[in-house]
Every structure is written in C-alpha cells, then in structure tokens.
Steps between C-alpha positions, in 0.01 A plus 500: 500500500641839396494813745387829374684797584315816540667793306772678689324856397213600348494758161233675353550690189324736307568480155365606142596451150553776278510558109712269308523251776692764783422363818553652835496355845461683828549330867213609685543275817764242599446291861638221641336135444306544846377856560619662890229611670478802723218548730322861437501524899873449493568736238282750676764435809751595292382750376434685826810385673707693222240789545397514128198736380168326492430325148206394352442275204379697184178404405447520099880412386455258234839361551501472916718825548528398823534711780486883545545732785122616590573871479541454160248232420232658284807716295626175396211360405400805245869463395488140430201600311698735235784246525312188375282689261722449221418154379753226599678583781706295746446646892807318638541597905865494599710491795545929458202580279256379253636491179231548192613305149428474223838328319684781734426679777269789426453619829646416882269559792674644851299566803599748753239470776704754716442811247133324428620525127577182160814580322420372124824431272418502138671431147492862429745738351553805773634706202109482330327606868468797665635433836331638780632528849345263744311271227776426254875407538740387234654175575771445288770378603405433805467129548168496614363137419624560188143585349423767422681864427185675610402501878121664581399551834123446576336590813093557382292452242567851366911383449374133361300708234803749414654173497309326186612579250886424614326163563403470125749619326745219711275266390456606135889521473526101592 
C-alpha cells in the first residue's frame, strides 16, 4: 500500500492568456500543506499587549482587505470603492500596505491612524501634477515601496474627491 504525501505548500495562481498565446501568471497566495491557525481571541491579546489602534474588518472589500484602523474605516471603504472601480483589479493586503495590481502596482495603500489620514502611492508622473502642499508629495527617489512616484494624502471625502482623478489617470497609464 502506497502513502500519500500531502503537498509541502499550497499555490494559487491567477493567470490569463493573452493575444498570440502570451500567458501571464500571478501568485496570489502560497501556504504551507496544513494551514496555522490563530485564534481571533489570541490575536486580539496581541494586539492589545503591543497597544495597537483598534481595527475593524472592512465590510464591502471584494478581495478581504483585511483589517483597518477604525478611525479610518468608512475613508477606506469609499477609497476601495474608486480603487476597484476600474475593472480587474488585484486588492493584495501586505505586511506594510495593500498593494492594488493590475500586472504592476497601480497604487499602495498606507494607514496612519495617528494623523487620522491614508497615504495613497500611485504610478503617476509628479512632473504632469500640480503639487499641492499637504495633499501631494513627489516621491521619487525616495524608496518608498517602490510604487509609486506620486504620494496623495487623504484625510476626508473632500481630499478622496480632489484625489480622483490622480486615481484614474494611474490606472489609465497601466
């Protein structure tokens, strides 16, 4: 009798075929063969113990954001909105931020619960914006995650709809 091995890790991959037989494959999750478990009460524990904000799971993310700090809850949500409005977008949440692909990064996520305010990196040339102090920074050069050149700052509604159409032209330009 032969003995089955369960896989040492667990892939799944995204992938879709292009004109003239391009294809192109994306890692979306890798695991181990048996998945580790962590109670919610234990991370909760954690959580306190290292005296984190309070988060709160984000109810419509299609792709399971994750977690957000609750000051900034409902901002994120409206944001995640203009983010995945764009037809096929990947919401991938990272150690750092939540990265939003399409083949590349279009935009990086960054919350700063502190100063109650997202930091949005986008594919953007700073040279072809108006930069305004407080709202937009140019990030070249930098090093920041490496996403974007464009850093906007949103703290309202008001800043998320300045913010639009930054948020399309990234987009567009991928």
């Amino acid at each position: 009798m032969a003995v089955q091995r369960l896989p040492e890790r667990i892939d799944l991959v995204r992938y879709r075929v292009f004109e003239g037989g391009l294809l192109s494959l994306l890692l979306v999750d890798s695991s181990p063969g048996s998945p580790n478990v962590v109670s919610p009460r234990r991370s909760r524990e954690r959580d306190a113990a290292v005296g984190s904000a309070p988060l709160a799971p984000v109810a419509p993310s299609p792709a399971g954001a994750g977690l957000v700090p609750e000051c900034l809850r409902d901002l994120y949500a409206e944001l995640d909105d203009a983010l995945t409005a764009w037809g096929e977008v990947e919401v991938a949440p990272l150690w750092h931020y939540i990265a939003y692909r399409r083949l590349v990064n279009v935009a990086s996520v960054i919350f700063r619960p502190k100063h109650e305010a997202i930091l949005v990196y986008l594919r953007v040339d700073p040279d072809t914006v108006a930069l305004e102090e407080g709202f937009t920074w140019d990030m070249r050069g930098v090093g920041h995650l490496g996403t974007g050149d464009l850093e906007v700052r949103l703290v309202s509604a008001a800043d998320l709809e300045k913010a639009a159409p930054l948020i399309r032209r990234a987009f567009e330009a991928a």
